[in-house]
C-alpha positions in Angstrom: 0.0 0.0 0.0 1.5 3.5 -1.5 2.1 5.9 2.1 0.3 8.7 2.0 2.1 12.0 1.6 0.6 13.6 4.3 0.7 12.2 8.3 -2.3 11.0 10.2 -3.2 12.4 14.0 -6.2 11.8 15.6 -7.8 14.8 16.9 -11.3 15.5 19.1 -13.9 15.6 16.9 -15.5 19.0 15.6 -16.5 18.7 12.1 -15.6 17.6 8.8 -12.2 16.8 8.0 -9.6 15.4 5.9 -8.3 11.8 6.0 -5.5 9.8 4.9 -6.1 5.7 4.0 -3.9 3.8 6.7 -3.7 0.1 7.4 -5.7 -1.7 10.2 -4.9 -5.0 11.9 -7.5 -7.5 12.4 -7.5 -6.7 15.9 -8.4 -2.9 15.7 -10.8 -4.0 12.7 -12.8 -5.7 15.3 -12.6 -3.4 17.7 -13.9 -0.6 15.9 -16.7 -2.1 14.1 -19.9 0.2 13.9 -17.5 3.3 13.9 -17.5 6.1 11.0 -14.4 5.0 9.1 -13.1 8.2 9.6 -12.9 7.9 13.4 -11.7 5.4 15.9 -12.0 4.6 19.7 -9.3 6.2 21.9 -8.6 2.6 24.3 -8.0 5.1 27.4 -10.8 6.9 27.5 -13.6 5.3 25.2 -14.4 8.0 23.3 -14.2 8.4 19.7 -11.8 10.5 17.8 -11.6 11.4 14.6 -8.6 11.0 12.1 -7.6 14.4 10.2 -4.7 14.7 7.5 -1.9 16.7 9.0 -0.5 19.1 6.2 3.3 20.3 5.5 4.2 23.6 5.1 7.9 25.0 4.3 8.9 28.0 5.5 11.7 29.5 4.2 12.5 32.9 6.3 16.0 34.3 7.6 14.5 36.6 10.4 14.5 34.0 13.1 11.8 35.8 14.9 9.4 36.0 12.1 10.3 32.4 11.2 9.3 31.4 15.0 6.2 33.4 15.1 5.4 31.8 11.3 5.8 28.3 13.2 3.8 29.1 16.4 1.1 29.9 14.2 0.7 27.7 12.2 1.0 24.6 14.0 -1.6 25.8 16.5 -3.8 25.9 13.3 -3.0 22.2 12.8 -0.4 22.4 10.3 3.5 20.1 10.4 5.9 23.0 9.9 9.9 23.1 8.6 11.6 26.4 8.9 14.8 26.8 6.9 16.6 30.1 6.4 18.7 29.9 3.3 18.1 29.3 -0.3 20.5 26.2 -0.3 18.7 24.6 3.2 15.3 25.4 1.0 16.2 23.4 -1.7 17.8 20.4 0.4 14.6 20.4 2.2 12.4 20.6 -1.0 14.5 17.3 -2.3 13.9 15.1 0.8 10.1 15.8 2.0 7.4 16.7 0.3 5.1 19.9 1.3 2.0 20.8 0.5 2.3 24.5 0.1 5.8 27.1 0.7 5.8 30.0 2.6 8.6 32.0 0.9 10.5 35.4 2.1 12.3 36.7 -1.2 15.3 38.5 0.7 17.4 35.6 1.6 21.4 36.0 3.0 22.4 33.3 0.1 20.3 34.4 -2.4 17.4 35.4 -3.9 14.1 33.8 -3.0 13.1 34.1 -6.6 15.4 31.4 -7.3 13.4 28.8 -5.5 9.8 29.9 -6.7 11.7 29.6 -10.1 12.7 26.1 -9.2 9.5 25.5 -7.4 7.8 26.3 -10.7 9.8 24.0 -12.8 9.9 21.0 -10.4 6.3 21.3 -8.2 4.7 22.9 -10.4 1.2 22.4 -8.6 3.2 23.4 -5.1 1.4 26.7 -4.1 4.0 29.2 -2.8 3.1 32.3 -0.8 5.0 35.3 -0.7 6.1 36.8 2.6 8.0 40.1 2.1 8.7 43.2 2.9 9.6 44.3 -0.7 7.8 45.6 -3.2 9.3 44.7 -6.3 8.3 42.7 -8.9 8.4 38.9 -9.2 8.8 38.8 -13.6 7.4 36.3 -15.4 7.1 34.0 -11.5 4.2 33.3 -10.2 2.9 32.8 -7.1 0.0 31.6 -5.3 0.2 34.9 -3.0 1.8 37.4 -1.9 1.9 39.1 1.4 3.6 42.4 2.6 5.2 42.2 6.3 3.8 42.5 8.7 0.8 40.6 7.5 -2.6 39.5 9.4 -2.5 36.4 10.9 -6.4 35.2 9.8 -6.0 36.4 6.0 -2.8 34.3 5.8 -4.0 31.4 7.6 -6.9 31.9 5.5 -4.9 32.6 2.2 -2.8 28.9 3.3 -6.2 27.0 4.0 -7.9 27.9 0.7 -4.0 27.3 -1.5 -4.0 23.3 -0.1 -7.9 22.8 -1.0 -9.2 22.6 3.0 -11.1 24.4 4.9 -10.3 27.2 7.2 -11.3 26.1 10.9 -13.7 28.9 11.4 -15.9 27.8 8.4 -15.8 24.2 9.5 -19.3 23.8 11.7 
């Protein structure tokens, strides 16, 4: 069975919600039976949780601050973060795991962010990559799936990342 690309938590239920295939043993089959096959029974407590998709997000950033408050935020919104700060940890990072969207400052101290979104384009072409910066120049023929001046609001980001990866943002989920 072909792994999944993204990672599977359980988490309380609250709504509709992603999930990921993931194989069962006979034992949890039975155990289980009569459950939503999205959700399973937590053994300690006997309630049922559900299972949600966790999502990657890169986030390339050389401000360590920024990159820390980048992180904070977006794994309290349910998200599996990597922070790298140059263009050359960026692409070593790009070539061993695989993200589901890029969070991308342009003004990097080994290069130009532009370099990666060029790359990004060529290689992931379906990768959406939003661009954090506090520049205002213009990107050329790249193309990005956003872009965001610094300092940006947290919600229309979050809400900017939700809608790039095809999910819902948390506040529209009932």
């Amino acid at each position: 069975m072909a792994r999944p690309d993204a990672h599977t938590i359980a988490a309380k239920r609250s709504g509709p919600v992603q999930t990921a295939p993931f194989p069962l043993d006979s034992e949890t089959t039975r155990s289980q039976r009569g459950l939503d096959p999205a959700q399973e029974l937590n053994r300690n407590t006997n309630s049922r949780v559900e299972l949600r998709t966790v999502h990657s997000v890169l986030v390339v950033e050389d401000d360590p601050d920024i990159a820390m408050a980048l992180q904070d935020s977006l794994e309290f919104e349910g998200f599996h973060v990597d922070c790298v700060q140059t263009c050359r940890q960026a692409f070593i990072s790009i070539g061993q795991n695989a993200y589901n969207a890029v969070l991308l400052d342009l003004e990097l101290p080994d290069g130009d962010g532009c370099s990666i979104l060029e790359k990004l384009q060529a290689s992931h072409s379906s990768l959406p990559v939003i661009v954090l910066t506090a520049s205002n120049r213009d990107l050329g023929p790249l193309r990005a799936y956003a872009r965001l001046t610094k300092p940006w609001e947290r919600g229309e980001l979050c809400g900017i990342l939700h809608r790039a990866i095809g999910m819902a943002s948390p506040s529209t989920v009932s």
